[in-house]
N, CA, C and O atoms as a GROMACS GRO file, in nm:
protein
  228
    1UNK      N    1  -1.393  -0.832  21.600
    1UNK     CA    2  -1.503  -0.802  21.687
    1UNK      C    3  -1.484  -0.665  21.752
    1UNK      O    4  -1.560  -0.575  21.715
    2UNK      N    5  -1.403  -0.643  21.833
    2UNK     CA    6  -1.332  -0.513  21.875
    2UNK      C    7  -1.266  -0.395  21.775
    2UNK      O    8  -1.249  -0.274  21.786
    3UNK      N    9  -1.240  -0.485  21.684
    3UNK     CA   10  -1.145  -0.414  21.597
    3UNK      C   11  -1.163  -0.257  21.553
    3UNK      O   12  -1.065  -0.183  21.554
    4UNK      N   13  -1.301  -0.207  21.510
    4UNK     CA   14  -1.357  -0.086  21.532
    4UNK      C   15  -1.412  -0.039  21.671
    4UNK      O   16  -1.514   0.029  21.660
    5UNK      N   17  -1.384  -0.052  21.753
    5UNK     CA   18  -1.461  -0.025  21.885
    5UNK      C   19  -1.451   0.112  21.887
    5UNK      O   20  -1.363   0.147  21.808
    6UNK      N   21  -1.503   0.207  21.944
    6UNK     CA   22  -1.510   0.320  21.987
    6UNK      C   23  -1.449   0.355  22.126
    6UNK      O   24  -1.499   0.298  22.222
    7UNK      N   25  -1.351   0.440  22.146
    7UNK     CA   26  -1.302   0.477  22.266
    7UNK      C   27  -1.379   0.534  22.357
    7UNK      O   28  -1.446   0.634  22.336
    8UNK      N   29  -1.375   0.479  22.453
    8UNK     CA   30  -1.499   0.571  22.611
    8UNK      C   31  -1.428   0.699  22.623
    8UNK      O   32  -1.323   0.726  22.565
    9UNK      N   33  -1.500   0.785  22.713
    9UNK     CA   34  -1.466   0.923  22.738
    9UNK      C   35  -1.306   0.880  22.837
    9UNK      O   36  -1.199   0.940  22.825
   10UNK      N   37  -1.332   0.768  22.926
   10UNK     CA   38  -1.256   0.767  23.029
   10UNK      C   39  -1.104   0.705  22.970
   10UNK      O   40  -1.001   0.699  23.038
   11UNK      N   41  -1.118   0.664  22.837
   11UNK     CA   42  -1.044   0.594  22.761
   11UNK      C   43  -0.971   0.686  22.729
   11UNK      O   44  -0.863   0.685  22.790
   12UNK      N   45  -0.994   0.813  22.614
   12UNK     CA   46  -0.994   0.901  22.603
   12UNK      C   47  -0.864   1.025  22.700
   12UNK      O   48  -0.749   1.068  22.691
   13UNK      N   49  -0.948   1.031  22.760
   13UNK     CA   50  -0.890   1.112  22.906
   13UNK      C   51  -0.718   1.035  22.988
   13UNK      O   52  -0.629   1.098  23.044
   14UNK      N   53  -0.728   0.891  22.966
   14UNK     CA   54  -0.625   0.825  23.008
   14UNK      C   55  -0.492   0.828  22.888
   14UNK      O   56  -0.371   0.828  22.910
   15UNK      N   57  -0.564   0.832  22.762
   15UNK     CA   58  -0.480   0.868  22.633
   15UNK      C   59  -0.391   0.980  22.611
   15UNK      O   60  -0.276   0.986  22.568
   16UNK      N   61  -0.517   1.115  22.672
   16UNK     CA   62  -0.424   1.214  22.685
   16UNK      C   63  -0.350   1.289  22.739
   16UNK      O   64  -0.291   1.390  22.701
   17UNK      N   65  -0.359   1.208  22.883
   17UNK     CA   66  -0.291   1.201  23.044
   17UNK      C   67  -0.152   1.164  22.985
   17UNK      O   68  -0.054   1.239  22.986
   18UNK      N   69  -0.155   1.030  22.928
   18UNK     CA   70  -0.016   0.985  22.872
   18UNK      C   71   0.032   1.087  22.797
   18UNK      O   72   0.142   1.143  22.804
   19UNK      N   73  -0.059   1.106  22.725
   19UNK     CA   74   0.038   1.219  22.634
   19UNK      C   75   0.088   1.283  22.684
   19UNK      O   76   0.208   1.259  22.669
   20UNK      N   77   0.065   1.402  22.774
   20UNK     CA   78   0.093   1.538  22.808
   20UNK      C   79   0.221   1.499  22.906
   20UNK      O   80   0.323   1.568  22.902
   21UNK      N   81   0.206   1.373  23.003
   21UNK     CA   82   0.282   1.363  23.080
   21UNK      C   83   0.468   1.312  22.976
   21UNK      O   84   0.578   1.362  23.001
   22UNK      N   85   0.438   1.211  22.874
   22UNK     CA   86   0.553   1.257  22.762
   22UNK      C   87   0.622   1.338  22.724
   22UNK      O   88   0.743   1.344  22.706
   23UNK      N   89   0.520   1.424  22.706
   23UNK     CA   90   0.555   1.585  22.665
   23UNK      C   91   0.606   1.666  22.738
   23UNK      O   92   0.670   1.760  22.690
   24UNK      N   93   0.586   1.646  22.909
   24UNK     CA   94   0.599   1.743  22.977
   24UNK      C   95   0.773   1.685  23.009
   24UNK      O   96   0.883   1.741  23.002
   25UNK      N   97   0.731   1.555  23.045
   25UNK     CA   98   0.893   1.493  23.035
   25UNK      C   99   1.016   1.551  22.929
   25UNK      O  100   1.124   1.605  22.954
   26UNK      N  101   0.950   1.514  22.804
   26UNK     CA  102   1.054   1.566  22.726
   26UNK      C  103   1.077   1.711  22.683
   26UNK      O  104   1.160   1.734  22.595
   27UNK      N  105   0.993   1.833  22.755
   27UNK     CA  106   1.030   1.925  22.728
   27UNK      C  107   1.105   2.005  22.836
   27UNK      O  108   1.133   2.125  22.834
   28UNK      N  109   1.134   1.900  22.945
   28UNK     CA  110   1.184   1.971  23.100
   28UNK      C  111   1.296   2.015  23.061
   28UNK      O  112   1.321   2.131  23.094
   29UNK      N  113   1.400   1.941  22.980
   29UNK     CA  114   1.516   1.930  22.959
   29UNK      C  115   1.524   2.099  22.867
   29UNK      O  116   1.634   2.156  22.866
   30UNK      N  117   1.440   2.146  22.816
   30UNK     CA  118   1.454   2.193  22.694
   30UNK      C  119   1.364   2.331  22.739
   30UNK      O  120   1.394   2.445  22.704
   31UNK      N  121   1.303   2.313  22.783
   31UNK     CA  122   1.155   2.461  22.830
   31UNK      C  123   1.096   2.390  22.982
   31UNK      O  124   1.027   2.288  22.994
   32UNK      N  125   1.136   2.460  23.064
   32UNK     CA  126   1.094   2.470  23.206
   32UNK      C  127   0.947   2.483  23.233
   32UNK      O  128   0.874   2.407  23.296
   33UNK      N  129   0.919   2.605  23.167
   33UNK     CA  130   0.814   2.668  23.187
   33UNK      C  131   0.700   2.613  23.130
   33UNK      O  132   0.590   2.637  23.179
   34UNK      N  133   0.717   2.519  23.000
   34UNK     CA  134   0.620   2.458  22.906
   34UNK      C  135   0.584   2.359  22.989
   34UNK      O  136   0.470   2.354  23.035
   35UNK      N  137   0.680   2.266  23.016
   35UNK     CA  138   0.656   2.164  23.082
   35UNK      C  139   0.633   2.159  23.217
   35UNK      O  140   0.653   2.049  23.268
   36UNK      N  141   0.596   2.251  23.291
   36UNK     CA  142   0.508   2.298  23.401
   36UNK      C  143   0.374   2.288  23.337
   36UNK      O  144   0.297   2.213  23.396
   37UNK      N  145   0.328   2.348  23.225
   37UNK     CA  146   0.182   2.371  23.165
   37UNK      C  147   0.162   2.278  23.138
   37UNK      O  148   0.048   2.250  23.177
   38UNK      N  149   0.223   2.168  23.067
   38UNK     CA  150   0.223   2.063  22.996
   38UNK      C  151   0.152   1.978  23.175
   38UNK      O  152   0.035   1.970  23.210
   39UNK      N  153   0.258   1.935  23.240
   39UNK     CA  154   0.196   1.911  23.369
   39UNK      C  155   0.073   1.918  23.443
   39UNK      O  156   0.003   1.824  23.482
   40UNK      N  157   0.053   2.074  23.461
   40UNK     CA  158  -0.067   2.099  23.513
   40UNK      C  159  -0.192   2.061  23.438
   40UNK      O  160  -0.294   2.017  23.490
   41UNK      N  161  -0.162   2.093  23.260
   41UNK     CA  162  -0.247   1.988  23.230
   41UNK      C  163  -0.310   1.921  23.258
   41UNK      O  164  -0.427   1.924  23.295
   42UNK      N  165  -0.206   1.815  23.236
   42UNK     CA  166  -0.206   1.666  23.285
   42UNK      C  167  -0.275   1.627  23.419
   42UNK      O  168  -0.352   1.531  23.420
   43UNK      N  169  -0.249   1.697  23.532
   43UNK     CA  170  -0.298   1.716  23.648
   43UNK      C  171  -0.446   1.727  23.652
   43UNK      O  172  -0.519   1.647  23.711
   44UNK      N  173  -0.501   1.866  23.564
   44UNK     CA  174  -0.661   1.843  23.520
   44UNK      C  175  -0.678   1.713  23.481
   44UNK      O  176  -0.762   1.647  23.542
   45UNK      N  177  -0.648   1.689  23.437
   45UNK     CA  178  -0.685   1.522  23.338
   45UNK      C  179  -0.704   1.424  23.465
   45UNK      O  180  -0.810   1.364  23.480
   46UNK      N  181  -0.617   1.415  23.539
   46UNK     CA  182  -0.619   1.310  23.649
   46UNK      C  183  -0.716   1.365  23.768
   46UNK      O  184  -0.742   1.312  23.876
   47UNK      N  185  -0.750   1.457  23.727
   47UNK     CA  186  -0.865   1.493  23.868
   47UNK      C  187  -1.012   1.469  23.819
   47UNK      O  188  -1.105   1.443  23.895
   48UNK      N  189  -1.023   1.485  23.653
   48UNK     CA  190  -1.076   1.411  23.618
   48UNK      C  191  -1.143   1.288  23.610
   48UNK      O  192  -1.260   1.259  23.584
   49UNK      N  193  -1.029   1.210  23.641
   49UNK     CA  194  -1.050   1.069  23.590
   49UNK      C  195  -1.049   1.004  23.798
   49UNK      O  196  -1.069   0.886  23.830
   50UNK      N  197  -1.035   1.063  23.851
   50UNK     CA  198  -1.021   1.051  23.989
   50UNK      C  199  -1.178   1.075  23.991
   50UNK      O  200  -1.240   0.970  24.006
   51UNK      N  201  -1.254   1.186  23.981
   51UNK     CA  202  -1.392   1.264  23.963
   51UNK      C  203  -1.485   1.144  23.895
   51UNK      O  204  -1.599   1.121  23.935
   52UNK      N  205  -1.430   1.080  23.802
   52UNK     CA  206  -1.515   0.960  23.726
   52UNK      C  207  -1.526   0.852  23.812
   52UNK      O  208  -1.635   0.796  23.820
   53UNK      N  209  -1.388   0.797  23.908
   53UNK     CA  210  -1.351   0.686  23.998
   53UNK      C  211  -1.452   0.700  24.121
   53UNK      O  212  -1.523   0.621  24.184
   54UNK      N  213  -1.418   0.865  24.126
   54UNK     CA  214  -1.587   0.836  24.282
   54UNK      C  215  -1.685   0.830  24.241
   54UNK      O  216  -1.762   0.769  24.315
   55UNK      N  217  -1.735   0.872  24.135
   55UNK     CA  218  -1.874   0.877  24.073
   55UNK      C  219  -1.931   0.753  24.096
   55UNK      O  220  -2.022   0.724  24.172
   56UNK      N  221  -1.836   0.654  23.986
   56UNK     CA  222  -1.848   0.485  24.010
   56UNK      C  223  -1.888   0.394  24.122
   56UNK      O  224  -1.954   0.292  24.140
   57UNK      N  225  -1.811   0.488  24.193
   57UNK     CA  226  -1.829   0.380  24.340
   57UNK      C  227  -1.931   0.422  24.435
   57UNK      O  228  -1.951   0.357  24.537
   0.00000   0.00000   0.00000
């Protein structure tokens, strides 16, 4: 029933929050500076999805 479902935007956005925040993890050790970008990223992403949370309510 689900099995093909289509991902929401907000679905989406939470997918690649995880990601970046992975990434930013595993590149601290290794590139400082990446994983600052990698971060701030991530940071867009969650102001985002914060931006969708007031919309809602």
């Amino acid at each position: 029933m689900g099995l093909f479902r289509r991902k929401s935007k907000r679905e989406k956005l939470e997918d690649k929050y995880e990601k970046l925040l992975k990434q930013a993890h595993q590149m601290s050790t290794v590139n400082r500076t990446k994983s600052d970008e990698l971060m701030a990223q991530a940071e867009e992403i969650n102001k985002e999805l914060a931006q969708m949370d007031a919309e809602e309510s």
